[in-house]
Residue, then its C-alpha position, 0 to 999 in steps of 0.5 A: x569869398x564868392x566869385x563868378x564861376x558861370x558867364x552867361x546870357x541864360x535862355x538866349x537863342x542869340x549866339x551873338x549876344x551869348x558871346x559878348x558876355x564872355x569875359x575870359x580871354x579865347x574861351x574856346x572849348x575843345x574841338x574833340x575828337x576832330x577827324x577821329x573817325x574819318x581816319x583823318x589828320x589834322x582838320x581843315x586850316x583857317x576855320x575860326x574855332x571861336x567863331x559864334x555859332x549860328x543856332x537853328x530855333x530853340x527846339x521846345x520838347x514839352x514836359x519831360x518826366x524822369x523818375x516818374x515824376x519830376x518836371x524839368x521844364x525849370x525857371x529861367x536860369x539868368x542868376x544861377x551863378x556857380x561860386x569856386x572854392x572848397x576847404x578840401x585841403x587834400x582832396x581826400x577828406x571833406x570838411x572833417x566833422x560829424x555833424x552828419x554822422x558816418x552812415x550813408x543814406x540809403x541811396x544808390x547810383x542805380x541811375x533816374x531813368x527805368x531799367x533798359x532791357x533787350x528782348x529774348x535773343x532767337x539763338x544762343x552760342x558760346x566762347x570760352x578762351x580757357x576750355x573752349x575749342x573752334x572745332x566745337x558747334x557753340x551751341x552750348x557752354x560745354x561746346x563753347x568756341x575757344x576764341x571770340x573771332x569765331x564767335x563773331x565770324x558766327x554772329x547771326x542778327x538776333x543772336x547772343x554770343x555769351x562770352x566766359x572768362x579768359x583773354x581775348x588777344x587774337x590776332x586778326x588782319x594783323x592787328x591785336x586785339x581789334x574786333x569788329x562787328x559789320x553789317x548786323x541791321x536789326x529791329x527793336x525786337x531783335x537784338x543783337x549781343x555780345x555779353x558776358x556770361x552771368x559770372x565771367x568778366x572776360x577781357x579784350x586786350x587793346x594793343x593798336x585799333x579799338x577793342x570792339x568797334x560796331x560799323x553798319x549795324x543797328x540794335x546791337x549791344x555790347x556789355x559785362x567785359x573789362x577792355x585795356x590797353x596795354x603796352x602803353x607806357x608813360x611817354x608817347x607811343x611812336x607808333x601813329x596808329x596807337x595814338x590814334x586809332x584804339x578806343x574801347x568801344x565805337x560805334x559808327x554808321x548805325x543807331x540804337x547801341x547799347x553799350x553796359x556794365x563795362x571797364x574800359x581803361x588805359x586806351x590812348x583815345x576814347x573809352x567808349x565813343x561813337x559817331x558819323x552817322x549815329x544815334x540812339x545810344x545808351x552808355x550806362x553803368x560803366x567804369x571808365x578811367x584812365x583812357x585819351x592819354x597819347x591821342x593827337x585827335x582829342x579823346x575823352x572817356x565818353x564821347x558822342x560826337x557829331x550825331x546824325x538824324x537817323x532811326x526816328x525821333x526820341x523815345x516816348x520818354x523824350x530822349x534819344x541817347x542816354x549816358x547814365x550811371x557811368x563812373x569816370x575818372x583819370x581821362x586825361x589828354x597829355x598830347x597835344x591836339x591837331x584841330x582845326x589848323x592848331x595844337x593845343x590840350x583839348x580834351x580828356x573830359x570826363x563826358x562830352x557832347x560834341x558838334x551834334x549842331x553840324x548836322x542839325x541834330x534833333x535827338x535829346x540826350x541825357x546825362x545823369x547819375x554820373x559819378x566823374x572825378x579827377x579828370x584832366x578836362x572837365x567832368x561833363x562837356x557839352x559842346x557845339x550841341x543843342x537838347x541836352x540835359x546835364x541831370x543827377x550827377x556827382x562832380x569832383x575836382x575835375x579840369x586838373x589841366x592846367x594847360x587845357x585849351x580854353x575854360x576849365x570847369x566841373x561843366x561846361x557848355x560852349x556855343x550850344x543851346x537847350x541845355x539844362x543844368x539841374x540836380x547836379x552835385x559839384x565839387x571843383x577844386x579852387x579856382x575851378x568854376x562850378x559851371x562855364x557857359x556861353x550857351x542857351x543855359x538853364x542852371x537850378x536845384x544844383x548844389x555848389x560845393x563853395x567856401x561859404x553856405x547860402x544861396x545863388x538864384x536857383x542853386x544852393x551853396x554848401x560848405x560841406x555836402x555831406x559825404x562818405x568819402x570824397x577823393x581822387x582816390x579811386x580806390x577810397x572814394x565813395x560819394x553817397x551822401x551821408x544821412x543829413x546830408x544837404x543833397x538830400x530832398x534839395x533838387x527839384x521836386x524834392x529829389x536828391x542832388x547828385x548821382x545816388x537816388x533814394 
């Protein structure tokens, strides 16, 4: 049995008549992350959260390449209506059968956009937590300073800090484990980096305010470390501030961040957020899990909310941010959210997009070759926010809240316009849609995860996809399709569906 999983007026700039074709009762996405960065309580009381939005002119970007050859441009998306339903019984196995044999194709989650990388850095200095000493110049590995507030305190623009293996759980105003980088304007030929050293992983313990938090600066980049949060237990912490204030990763004030090669886990708010001010960012090929749980502002994973216009235009290849390659799951919200004159569950998206419209932003951003499961929201949220392309990503049994305010979705895009939905792999659990929308939407080349095979407008609908190990079980999931898989060659331009390309 099909029902309708997508309620929308496709390719319709008209918030009005977006909104008539609703038909769920207070549809309402999340008002995430409302006032987190300003530091602030609740938000201002009485304004309507559901109102329709009023969307500037569709902004028309032109042909946009990925991958070296695909245009996404897309048909028009007015019958691409997703379908519920799977015959996982335990979440843990697929169909069973082996109609598609048991070797993965040969694929991987490298991402569809080119490699990023920055420019050689003017200096060079050193932090080991184990052998380290902060009398030493850091110069040199064999010189290194003991502690990373030192090696920040020394940071120049232009400078990489590499970073050895250890603990870093300093002290610092008072507060464990926060760190902050402030004031650091570089250029596209000087970077600033804070890296791992090839073969450390260290860690940054978060026990009250963000990990690593990047305020007034530009072109700086961040990758290679494991942040946690500890000391946080399965109730609500007292404590204000660890509800609210630590994160992984933020930045603020500032543009083109570049934030990689992460394990971010066990915050109360977001894993990696950034906004106010903000633009340029690359997230990519992080793993993000377990984080928003005690935050009464919202929290996902990944987070960009309300961006601004600053640093110029997109790239030459037609986007300004990326969040690609990431690997998502157990984000969940268990407190309610203070927002707009309200309580509720609102977050614990896997990755959302958020109320980029307040401020008129231009940027385009893309979402792709995100592996995002067993999250308490949904798997990719885009809301209040206009230019996003929801590209190339795996999607499985997300939205598991049942108490989240408003729809519950693989994907979801509320009040938003241009957005493009395409090459996606969703897996929902029953009951779940594929995809809710009110927005400016164009649905194709996707494969739906359905109770039945067939076809639905541009999307194909699958009984079993085909792959190696779907599972909420992080540590037995792997989500390659198989060879013979239907995600093979079924995406646009004869693409692979999903977040592993060939």
């Amino acid at each position: 049995m099909l029902t309708v999983a997508l309620v929308a007026t496709a390719c319709s700039s008209d918030a009005d008549s977006a909104e008539s074709s609703v038909v769920l009762v207070d549809p309402g996405l999340d008002d995430s992350e409302t006032d987190a960065f300003a530091g602030e309580g609740l938000a201002t009381p009485g304004v309507d959260r559901f109102g329709p939005t009023e969307f500037s002119p569709k902004l028309e970007p032109g042909p946009i390449v990925v991958g070296g050859a695909q245009d996404v441009g897309g048909e028009d998306g007015d019958a691409a209506e997703g379908n519920e339903g799977n015959e996982s019984d335990d979440g843990d196995g697929g169909l069973g059968g082996d109609q598609f044999g048991t070797e993965p194709a040969d694929v991987d989650q490298s991402g569809i956009t080119p490699d990023f990388t920055t420019p050689a850095s003017n200096s060079e200095r050193y932090v080991d937590a184990i052998n380290g000493d902060d009398n030493a110049s850091g110069a040199t590995a064999g010189e290194a300073w003991r502690t990373l507030g030192k090696g920040i305190a020394s940071l120049e623009v232009g400078m990489t800090l590499w970073v050895m293996d250890g603990t870093y759980d300093e002290h610092l105003g008072g507060i464990q484990g926060h760190y902050v980088v402030n004031g650091f304007q570089g250029s596209p030929d000087q970077w600033t980096r804070i890296l791992a050293l090839p073969g450390h992983r260290p860690r940054i313990e978060v026990t009250k305010a963000t990990g690593l938090e990047f305020i007034n600066s530009s072109y700086v980049e961040f990758g290679g470390f494991e942040i946690e949060g500890v000391g946080f237990t399965d109730t609500t912490p007292t404590d204000t501030d660890q509800r609210r204030k630590p994160r992984g990763v933020l930045g603020v004030n500032g543009h083109h961040f570049y934030f990689h090669d992460l394990e971010v886990h066990g915050l109360p708010h977001s894993g990696i957020a950034g906004g106010e001010n903000t633009s340029h960012f690359r997230i990519e090929d992080n793993r993000v899990y377990n984080n928003a749980l005690w935050s009464d502002e919202g929290g996902s994973g990944i987070s960009l909310w309300r961006l601004n216009n600053v640093a110029g235009g997109d790239d030459a290849n037609g986007y300004s941010n990326y969040i690609v390659g990431n690997t998502l799951y157990e984000n969940e919200n268990r407190e309610k959210c203070g927002c707009v004159g309200f309580r509720a569950i609102t977050d614990g998206n896997g990755i959302i997009m958020d109320d980029s419209l307040l401020n008129g932003y231009q940027g385009r951003t893309l979402i792709a070759s995100n592996v995002v499961f067993n999250n308490g929201g949904r798997a990719i949220n885009v809301h209040k926010s206009s230019r996003v392309d929801v590209f190339n990503n795996t999607t499985y049994e997300n939205s598991f809240t049942t108490a989240l305010d408003g729809p519950r979705a693989e994907i979801a895009a509320y009040n938003s316009s241009d957005v493009r939905i395409q090459n996606n792999l969703l897996w929902p659990t029953d009951g779940v849609p594929h995809v809710y929308s009110n927005s400016d939407l164009d649905v194709s080349s996707n494969l739906f995860v359905a109770d039945e095979n067939g076809a639905d407008g541009g999307n194909t609908l699958v009984r079993d996809p085909g792959i190696v190990s779907p599972s909420t079980d992080p540590s037995s999931a792997d989500f390659r399709p198989l060879n013979g898989s239907p995600a093979l060659g079924a995406g646009a331009d004869g693409s692979v569906v999903g977040a592993y390309q060939d």
